[in-house]
gemmi code that builds the backbone of each chain (N, CA, C; Angstrom):
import gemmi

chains = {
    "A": [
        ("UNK", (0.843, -1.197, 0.000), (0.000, 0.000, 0.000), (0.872, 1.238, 0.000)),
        ("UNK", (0.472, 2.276, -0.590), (1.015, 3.658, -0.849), (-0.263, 4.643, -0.896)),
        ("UNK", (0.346, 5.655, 0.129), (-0.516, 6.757, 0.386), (0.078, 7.427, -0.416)),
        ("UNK", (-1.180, 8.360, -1.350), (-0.989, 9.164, -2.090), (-0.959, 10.723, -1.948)),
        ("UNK", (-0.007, 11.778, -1.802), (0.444, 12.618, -0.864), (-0.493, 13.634, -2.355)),
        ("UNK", (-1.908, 13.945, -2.159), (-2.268, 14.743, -2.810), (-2.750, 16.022, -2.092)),
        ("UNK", (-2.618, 17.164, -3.056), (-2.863, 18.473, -2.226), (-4.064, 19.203, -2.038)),
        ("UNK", (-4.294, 20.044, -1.298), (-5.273, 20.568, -1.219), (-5.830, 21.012, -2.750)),
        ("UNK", (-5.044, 21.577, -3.117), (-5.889, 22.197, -4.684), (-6.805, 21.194, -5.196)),
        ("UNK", (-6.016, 19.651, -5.756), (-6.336, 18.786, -6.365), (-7.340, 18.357, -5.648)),
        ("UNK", (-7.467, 17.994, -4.410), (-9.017, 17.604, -3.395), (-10.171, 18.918, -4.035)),
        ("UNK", (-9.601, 19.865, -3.809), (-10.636, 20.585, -3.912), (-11.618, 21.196, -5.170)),
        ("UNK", (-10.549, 20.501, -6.348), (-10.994, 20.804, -7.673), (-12.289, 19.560, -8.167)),
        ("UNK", (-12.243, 18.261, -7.447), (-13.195, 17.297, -7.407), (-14.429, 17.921, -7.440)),
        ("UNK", (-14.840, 17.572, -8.673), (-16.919, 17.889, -8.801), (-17.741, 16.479, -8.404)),
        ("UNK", (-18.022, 17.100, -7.720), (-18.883, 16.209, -6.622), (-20.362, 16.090, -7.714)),
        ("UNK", (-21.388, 15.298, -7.741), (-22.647, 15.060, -8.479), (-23.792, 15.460, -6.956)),
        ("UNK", (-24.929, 15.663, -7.406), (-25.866, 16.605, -6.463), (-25.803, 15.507, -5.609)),
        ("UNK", (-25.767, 14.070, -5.473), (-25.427, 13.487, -4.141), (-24.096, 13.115, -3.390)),
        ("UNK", (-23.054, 14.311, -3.781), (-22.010, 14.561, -3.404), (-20.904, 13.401, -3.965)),
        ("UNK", (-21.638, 12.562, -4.548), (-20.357, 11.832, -5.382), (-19.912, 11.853, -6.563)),
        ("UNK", (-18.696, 11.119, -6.667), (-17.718, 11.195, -7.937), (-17.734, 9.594, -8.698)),
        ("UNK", (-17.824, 9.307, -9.689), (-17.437, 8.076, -10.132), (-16.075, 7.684, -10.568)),
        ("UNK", (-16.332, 6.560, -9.915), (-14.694, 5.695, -10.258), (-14.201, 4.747, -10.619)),
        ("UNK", (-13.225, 4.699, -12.117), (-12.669, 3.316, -12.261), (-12.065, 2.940, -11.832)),
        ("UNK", (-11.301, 1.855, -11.395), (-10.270, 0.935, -11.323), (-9.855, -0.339, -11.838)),
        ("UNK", (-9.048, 0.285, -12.088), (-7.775, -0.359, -12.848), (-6.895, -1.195, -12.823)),
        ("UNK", (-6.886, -2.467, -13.025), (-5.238, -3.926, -12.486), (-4.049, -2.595, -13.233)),
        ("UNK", (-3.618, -2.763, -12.144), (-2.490, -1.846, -12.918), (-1.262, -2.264, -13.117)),
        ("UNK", (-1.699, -3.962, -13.506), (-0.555, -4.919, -13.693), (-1.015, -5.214, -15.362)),
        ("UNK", (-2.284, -5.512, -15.574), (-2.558, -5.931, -16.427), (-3.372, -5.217, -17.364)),
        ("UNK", (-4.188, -4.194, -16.664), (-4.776, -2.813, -17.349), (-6.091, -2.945, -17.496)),
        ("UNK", (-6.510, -4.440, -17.303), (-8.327, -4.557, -17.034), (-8.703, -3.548, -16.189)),
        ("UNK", (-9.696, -3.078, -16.493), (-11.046, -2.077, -15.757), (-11.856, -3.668, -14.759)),
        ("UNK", (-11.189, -2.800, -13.816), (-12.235, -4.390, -12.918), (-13.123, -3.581, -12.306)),
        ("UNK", (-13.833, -2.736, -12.200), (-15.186, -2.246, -11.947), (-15.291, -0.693, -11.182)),
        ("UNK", (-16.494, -0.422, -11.470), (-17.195, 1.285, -11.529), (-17.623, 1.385, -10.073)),
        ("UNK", (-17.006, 1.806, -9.476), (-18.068, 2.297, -8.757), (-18.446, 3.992, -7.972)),
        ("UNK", (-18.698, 4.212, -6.569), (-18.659, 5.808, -6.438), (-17.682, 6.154, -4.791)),
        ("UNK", (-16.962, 7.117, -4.660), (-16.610, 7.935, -3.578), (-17.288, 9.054, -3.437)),
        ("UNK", (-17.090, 9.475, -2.127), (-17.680, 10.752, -1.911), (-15.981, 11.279, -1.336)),
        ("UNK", (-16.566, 12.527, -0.591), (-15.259, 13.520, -0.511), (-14.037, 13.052, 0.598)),
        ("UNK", (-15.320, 11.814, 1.792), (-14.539, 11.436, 3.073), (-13.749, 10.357, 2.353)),
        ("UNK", (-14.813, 9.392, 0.897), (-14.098, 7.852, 0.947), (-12.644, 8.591, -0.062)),
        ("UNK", (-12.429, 9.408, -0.504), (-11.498, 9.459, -1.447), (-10.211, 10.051, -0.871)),
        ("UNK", (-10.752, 10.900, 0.112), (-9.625, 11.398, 1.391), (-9.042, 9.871, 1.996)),
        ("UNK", (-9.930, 8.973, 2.588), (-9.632, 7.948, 3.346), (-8.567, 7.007, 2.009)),
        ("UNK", (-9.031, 7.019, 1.022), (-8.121, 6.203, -0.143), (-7.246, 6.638, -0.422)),
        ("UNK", (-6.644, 7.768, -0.628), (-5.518, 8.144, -0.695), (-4.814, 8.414, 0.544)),
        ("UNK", (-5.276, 8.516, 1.623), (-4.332, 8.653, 2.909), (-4.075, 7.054, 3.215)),
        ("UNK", (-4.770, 6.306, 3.177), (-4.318, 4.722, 3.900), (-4.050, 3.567, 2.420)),
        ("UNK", (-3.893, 4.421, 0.883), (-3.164, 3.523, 0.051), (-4.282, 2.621, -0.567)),
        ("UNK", (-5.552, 2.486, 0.075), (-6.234, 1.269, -0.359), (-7.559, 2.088, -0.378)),
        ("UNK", (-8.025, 1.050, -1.393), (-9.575, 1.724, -2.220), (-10.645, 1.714, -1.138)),
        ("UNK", (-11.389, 2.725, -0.987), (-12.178, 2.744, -0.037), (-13.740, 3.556, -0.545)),
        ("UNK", (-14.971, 2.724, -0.866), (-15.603, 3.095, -2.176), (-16.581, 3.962, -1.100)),
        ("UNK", (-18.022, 4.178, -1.890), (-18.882, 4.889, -0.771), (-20.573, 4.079, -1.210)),
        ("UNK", (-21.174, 2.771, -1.009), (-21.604, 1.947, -1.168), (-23.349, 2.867, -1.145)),
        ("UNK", (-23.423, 3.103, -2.440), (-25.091, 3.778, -2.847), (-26.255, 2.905, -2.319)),
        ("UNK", (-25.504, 1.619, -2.396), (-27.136, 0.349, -1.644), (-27.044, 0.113, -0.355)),
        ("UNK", (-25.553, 0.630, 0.097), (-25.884, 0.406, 1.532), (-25.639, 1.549, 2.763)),
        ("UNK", (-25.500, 2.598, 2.027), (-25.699, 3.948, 1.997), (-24.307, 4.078, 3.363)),
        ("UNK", (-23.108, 3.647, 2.740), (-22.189, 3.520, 4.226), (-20.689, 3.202, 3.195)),
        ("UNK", (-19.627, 3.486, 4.589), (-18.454, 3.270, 4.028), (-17.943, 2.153, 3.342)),
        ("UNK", (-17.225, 1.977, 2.261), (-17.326, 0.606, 1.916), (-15.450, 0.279, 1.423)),
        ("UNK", (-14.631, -0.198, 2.781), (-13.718, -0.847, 2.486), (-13.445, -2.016, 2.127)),
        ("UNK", (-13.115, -1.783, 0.372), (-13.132, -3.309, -0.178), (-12.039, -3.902, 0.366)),
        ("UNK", (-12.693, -5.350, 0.156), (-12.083, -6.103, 1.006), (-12.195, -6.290, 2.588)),
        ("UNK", (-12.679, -5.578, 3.059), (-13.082, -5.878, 4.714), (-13.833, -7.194, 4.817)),
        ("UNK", (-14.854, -7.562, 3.886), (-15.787, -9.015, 4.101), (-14.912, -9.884, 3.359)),
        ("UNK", (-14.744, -9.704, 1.983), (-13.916, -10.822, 1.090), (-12.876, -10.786, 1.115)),
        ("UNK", (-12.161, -10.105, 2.278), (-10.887, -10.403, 1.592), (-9.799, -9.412, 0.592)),
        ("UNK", (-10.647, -9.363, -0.771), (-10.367, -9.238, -1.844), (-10.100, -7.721, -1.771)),
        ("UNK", (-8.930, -7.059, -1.086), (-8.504, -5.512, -0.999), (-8.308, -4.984, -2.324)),
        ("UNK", (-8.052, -3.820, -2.531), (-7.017, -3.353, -3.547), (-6.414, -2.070, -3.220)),
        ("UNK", (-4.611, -2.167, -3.555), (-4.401, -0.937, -3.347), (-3.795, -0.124, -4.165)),
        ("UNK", (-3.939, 1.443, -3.771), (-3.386, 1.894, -4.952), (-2.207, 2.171, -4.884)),
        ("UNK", (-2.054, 1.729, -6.765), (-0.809, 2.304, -7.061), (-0.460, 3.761, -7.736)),
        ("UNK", (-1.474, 4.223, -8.518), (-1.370, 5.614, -8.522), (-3.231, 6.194, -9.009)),
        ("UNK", (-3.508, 7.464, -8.893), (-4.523, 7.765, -8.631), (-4.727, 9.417, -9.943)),
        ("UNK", (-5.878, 9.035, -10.810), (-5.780, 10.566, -11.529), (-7.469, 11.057, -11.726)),
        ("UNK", (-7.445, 12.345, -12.273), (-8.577, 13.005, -12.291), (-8.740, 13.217, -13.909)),
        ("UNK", (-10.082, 12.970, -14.121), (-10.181, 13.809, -15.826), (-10.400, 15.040, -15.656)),
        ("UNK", (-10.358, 15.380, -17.462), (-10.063, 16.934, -17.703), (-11.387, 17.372, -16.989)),
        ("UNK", (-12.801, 17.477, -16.695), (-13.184, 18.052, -15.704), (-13.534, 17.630, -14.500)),
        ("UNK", (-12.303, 17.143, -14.184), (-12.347, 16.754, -12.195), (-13.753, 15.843, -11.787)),
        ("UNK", (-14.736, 15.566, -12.760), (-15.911, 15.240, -11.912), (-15.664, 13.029, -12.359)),
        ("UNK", (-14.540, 13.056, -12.528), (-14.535, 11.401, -12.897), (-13.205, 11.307, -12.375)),
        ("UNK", (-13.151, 9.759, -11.877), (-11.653, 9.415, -11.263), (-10.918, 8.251, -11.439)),
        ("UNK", (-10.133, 7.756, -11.820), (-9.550, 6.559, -12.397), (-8.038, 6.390, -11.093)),
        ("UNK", (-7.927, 5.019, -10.751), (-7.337, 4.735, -9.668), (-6.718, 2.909, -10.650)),
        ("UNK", (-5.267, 2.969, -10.237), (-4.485, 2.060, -10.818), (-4.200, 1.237, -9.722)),
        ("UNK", (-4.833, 0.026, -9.089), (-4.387, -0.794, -8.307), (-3.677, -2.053, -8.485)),
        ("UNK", (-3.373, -2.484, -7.067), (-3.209, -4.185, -7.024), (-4.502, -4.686, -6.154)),
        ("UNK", (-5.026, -6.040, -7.563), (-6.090, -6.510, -6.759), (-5.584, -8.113, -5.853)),
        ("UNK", (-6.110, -7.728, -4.526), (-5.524, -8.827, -4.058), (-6.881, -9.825, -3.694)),
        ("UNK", (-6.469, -11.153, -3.686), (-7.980, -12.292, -3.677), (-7.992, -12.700, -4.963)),
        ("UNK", (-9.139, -13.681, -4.996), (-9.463, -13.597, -6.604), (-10.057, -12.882, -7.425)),
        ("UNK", (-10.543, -11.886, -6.956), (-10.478, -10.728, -7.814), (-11.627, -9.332, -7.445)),
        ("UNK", (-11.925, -8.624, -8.397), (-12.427, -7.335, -7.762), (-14.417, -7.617, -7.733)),
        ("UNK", (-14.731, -8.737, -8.104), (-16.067, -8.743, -8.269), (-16.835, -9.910, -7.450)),
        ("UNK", (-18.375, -9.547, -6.860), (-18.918, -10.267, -5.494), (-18.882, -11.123, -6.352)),
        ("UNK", (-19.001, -11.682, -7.779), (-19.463, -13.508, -8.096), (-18.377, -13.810, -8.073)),
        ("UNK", (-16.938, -13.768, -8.077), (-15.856, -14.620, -8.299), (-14.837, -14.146, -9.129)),
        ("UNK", (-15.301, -13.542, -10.120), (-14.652, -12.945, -11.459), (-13.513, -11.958, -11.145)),
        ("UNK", (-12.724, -11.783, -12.054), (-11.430, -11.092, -11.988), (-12.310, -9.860, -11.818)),
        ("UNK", (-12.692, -9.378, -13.141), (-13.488, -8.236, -13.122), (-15.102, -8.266, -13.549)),
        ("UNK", (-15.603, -6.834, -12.732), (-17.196, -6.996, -12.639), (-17.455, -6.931, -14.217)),
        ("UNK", (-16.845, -6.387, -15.025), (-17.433, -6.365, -16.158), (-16.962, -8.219, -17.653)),
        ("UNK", (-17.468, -8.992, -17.114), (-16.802, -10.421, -17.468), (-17.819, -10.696, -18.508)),
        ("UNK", (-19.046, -9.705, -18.551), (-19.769, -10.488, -19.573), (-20.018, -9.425, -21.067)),
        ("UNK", (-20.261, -9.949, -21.927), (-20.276, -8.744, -23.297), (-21.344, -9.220, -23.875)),
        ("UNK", (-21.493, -7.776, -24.725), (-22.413, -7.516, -25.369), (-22.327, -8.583, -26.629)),
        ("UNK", (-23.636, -9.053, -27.479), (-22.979, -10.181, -28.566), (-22.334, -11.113, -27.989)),
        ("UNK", (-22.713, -11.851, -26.735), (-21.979, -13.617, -26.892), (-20.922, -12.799, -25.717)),
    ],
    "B": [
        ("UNK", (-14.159, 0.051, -38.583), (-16.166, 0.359, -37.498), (-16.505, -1.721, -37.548)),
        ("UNK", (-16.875, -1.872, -36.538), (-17.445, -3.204, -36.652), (-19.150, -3.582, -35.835)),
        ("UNK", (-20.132, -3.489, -36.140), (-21.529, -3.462, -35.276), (-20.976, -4.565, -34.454)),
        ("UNK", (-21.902, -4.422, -33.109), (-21.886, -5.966, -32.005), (-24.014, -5.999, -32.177)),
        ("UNK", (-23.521, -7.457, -32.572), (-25.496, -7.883, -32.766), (-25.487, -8.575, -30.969)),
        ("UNK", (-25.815, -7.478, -30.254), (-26.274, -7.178, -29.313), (-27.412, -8.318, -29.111)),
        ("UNK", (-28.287, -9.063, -28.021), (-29.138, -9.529, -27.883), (-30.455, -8.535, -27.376)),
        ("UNK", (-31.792, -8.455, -27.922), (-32.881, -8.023, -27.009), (-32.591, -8.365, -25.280)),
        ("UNK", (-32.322, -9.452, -24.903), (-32.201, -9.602, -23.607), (-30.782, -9.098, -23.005)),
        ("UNK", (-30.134, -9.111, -23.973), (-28.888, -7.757, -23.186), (-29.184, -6.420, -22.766)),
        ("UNK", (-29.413, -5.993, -24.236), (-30.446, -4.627, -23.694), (-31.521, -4.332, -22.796)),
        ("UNK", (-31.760, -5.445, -22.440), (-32.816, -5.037, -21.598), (-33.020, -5.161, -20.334)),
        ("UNK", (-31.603, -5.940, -20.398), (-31.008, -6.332, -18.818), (-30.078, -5.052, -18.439)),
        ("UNK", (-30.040, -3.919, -19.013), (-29.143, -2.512, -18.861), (-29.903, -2.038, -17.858)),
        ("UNK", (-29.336, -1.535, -16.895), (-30.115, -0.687, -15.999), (-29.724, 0.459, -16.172)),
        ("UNK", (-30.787, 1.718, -15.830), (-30.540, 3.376, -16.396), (-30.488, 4.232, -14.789)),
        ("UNK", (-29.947, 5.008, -15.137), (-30.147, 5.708, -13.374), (-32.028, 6.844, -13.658)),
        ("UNK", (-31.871, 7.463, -12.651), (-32.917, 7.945, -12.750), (-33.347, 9.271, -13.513)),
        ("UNK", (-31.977, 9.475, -14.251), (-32.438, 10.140, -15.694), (-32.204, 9.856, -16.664)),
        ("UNK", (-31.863, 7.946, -16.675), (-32.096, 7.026, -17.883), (-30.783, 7.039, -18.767)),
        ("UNK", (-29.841, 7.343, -17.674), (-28.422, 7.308, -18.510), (-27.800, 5.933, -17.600)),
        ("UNK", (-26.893, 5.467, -18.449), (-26.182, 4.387, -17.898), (-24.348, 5.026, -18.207)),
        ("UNK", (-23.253, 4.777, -16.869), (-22.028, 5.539, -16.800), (-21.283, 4.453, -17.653)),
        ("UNK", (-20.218, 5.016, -18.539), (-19.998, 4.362, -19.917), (-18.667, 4.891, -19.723)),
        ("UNK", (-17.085, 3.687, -19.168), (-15.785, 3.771, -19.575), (-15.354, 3.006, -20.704)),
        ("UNK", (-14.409, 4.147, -21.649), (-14.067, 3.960, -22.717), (-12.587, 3.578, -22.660)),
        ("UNK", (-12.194, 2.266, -23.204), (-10.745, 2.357, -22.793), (-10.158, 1.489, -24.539)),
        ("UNK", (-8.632, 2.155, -24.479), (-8.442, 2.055, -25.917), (-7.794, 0.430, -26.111)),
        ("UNK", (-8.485, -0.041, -26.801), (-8.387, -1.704, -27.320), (-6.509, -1.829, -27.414)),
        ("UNK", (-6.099, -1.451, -27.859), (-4.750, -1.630, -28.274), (-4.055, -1.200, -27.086)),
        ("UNK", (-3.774, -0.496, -26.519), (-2.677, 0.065, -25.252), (-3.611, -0.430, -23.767)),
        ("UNK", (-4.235, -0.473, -23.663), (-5.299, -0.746, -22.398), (-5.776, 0.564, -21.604)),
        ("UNK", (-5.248, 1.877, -22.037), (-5.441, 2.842, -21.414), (-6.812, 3.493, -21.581)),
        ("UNK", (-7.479, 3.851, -20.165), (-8.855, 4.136, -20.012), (-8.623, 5.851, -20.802)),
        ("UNK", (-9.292, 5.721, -21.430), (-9.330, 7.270, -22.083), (-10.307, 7.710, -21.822)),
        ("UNK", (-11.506, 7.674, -21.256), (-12.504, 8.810, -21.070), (-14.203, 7.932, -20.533)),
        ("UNK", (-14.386, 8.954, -19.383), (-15.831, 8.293, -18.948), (-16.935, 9.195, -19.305)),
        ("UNK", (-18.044, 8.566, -19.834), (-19.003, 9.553, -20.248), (-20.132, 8.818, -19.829)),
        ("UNK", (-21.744, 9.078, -20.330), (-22.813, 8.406, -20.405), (-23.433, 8.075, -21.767)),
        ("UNK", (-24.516, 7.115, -21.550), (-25.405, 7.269, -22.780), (-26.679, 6.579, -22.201)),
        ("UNK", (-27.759, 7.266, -22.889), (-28.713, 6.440, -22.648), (-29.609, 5.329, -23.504)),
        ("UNK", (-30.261, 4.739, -23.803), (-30.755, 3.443, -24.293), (-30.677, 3.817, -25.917)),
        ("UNK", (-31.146, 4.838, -26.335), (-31.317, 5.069, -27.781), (-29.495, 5.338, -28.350)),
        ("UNK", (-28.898, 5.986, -27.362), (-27.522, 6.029, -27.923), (-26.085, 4.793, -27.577)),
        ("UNK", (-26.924, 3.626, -26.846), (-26.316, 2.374, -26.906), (-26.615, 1.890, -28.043)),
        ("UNK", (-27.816, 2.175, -28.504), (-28.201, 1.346, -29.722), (-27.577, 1.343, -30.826)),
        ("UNK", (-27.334, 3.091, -31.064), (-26.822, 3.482, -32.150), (-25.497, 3.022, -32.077)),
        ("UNK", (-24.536, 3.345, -30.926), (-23.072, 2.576, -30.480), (-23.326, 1.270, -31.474)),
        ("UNK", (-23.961, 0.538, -30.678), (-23.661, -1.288, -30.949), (-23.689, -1.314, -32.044)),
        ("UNK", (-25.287, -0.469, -33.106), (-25.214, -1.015, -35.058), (-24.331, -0.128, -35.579)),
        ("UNK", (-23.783, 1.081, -34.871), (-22.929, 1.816, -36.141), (-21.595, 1.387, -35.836)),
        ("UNK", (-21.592, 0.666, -34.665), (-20.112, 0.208, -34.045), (-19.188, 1.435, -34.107)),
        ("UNK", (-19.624, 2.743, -33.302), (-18.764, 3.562, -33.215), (-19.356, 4.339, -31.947)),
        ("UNK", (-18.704, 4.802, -31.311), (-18.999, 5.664, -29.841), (-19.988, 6.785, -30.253)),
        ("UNK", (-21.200, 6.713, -29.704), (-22.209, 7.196, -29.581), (-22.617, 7.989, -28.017)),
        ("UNK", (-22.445, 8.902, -27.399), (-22.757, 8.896, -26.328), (-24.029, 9.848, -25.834)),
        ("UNK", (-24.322, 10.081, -24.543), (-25.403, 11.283, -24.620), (-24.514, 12.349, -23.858)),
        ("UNK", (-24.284, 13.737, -24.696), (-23.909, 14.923, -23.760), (-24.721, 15.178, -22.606)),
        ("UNK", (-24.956, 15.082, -21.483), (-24.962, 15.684, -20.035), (-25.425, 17.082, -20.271)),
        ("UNK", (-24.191, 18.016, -20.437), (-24.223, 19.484, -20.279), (-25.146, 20.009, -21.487)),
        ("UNK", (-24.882, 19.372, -23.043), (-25.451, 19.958, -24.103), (-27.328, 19.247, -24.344)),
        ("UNK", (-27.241, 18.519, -23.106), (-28.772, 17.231, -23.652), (-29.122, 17.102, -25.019)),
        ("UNK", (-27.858, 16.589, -25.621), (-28.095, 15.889, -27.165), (-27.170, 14.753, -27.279)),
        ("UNK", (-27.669, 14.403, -28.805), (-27.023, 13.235, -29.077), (-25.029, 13.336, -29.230)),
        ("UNK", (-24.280, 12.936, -29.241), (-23.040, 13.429, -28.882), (-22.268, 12.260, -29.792)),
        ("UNK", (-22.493, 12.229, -31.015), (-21.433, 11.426, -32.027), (-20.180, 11.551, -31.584)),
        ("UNK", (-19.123, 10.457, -31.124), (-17.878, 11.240, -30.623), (-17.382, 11.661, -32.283)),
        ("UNK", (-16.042, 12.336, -32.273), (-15.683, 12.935, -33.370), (-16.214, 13.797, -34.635)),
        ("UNK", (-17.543, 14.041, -34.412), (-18.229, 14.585, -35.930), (-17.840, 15.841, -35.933)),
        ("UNK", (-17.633, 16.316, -34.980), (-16.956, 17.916, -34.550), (-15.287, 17.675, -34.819)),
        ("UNK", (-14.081, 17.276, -33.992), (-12.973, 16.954, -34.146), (-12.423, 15.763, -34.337)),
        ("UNK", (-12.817, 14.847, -35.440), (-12.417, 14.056, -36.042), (-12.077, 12.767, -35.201)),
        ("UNK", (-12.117, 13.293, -33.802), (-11.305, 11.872, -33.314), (-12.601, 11.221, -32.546)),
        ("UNK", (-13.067, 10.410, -33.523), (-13.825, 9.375, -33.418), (-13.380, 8.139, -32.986)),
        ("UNK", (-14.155, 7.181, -32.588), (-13.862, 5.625, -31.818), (-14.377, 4.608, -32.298)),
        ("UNK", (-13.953, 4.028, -32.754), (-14.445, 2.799, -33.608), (-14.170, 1.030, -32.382)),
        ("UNK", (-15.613, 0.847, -32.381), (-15.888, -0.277, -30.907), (-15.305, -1.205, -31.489)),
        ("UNK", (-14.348, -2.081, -30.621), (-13.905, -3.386, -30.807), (-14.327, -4.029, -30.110)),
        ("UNK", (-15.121, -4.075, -28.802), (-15.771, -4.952, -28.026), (-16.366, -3.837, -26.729)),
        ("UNK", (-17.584, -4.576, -26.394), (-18.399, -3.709, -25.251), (-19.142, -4.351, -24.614)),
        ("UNK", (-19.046, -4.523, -23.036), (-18.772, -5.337, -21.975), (-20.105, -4.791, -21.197)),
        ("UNK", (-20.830, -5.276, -19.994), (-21.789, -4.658, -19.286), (-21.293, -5.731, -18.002)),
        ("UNK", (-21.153, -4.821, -16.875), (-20.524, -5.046, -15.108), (-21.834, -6.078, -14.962)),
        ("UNK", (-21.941, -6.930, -13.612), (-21.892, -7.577, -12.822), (-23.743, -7.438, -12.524)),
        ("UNK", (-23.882, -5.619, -12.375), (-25.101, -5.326, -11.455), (-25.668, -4.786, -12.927)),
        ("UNK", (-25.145, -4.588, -14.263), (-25.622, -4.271, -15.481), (-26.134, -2.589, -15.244)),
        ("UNK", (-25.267, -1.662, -14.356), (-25.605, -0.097, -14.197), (-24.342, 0.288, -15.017)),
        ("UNK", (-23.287, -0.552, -15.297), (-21.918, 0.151, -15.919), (-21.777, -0.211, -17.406)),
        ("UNK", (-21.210, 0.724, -18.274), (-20.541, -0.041, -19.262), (-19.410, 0.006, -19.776)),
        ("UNK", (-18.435, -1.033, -20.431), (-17.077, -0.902, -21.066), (-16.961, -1.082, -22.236)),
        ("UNK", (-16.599, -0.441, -23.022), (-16.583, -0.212, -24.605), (-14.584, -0.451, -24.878)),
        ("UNK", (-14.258, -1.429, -25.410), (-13.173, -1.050, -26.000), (-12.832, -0.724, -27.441)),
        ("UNK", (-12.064, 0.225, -27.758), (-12.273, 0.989, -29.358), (-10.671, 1.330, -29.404)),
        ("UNK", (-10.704, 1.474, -30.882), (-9.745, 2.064, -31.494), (-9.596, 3.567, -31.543)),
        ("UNK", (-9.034, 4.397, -30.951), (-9.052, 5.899, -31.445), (-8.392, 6.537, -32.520)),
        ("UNK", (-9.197, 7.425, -33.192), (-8.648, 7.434, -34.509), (-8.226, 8.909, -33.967)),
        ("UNK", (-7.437, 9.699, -34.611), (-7.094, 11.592, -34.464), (-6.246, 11.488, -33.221)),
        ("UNK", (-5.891, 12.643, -32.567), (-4.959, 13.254, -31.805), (-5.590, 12.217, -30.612)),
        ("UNK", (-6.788, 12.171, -30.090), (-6.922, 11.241, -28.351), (-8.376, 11.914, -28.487)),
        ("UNK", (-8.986, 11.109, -26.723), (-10.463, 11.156, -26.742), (-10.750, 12.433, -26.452)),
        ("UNK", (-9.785, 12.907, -25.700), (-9.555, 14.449, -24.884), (-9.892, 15.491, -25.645)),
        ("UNK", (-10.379, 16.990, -25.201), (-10.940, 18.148, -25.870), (-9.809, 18.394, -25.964)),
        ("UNK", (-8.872, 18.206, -24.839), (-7.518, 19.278, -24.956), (-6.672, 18.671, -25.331)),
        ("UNK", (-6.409, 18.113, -26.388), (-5.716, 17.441, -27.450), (-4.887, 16.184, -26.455)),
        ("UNK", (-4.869, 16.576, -25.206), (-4.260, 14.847, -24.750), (-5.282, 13.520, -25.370)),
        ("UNK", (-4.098, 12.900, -25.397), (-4.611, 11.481, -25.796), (-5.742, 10.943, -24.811)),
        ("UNK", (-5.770, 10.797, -23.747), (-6.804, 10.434, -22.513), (-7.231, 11.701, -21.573)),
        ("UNK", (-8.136, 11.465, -21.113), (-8.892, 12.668, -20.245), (-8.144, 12.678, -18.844)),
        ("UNK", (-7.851, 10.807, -18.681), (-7.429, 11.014, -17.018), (-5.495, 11.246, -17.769)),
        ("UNK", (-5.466, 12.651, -17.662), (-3.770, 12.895, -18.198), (-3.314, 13.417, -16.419)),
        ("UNK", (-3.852, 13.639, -15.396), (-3.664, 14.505, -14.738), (-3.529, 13.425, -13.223)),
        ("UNK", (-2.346, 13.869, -12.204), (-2.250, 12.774, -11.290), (-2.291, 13.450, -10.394)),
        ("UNK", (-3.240, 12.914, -9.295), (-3.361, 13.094, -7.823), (-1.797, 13.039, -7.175)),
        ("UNK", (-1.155, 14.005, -6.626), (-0.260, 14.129, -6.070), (1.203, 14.520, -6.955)),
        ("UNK", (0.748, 15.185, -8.083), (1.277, 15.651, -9.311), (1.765, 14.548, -10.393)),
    ],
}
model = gemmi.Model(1)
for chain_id, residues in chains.items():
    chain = gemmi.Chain(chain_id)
    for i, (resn, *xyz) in enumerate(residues, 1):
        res = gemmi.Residue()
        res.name, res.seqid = resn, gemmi.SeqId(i, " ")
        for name, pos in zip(("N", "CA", "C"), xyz):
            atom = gemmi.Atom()
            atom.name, atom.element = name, gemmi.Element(name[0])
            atom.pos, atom.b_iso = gemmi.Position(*pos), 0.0
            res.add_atom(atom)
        chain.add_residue(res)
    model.add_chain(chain)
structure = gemmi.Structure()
structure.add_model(model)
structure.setup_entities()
């Protein structure tokens, strides 16, 4: 794990959506799969970059959500960026377990469109 | 450009948020790098999958949002994926022109938390 020493500016340039969150990918940042979407708010993204490891903000269960606390299955980051308008966030981890998704799968997105 | 013959029961297993957009990462088939998160909603998945080219819905402009018909750098789908809970989607494409970015970077997330 690596805490990511980001500054005030960059926290504060984050566009929050009218229920104060941001959406986020992540990334094997071994292998470059998108292993799944989900959302932070302003505390979970402070808490992810100060303690190194992804820490989401769970819309169904309306509460903090450190992956990996039930399965296991952590991830941490290895580096962390913003798009050109701050309101989207992409995060490059290591996924540890078998992988980043509740059925088993490496990643949540395992099934496609067409077959 | 290549169409994906999509199933009726794919589409219809998409879930929309509650202004009928579904959050849509674009990442480039060849390098693995996530270049840009946007939305679309049901009529502009459609068009995505048969014209097999990135279709999205503008947010800010509430229209249809052809990527490239304005600056050339259009996306041509090589495969497009739907997450776990079917609220996300992953499109991988070829980018054609300078990158997905307004500001001529190649990717949107160009910018790193902690410089």
């Amino acid at each position: 794990m690596s805490a990511i020493a980001a500054t005030a500016a960059e926290l504060d340039a984050v566009v929050y959506n009218e229920q104060g969150l941001v959406p986020v990918i992540t990334q094997d940042a071994e292998t470059g799969d998108v292993l799944m979407f989900a959302w932070m708010n302003a505390e979970t993204l402070r808490m992810t970059l100060a303690e190194g490891r992804m820490v989401y903000w769970s819309r169904s269960r309306r509460e903090i959500w450190r992956k990996g606390d039930t399965s296991g299955n952590h991830q941490d980051v290895r580096a962390a960026y913003y798009d050109c308008d701050q309101d989207a966030l992409l995060f490059k981890v290591h996924q540890h377990g078998a992988g980043a998704c509740h059925t088993g799968e490496r990643t949540c997105f395992h099934r496609q469109f067409g077959g």
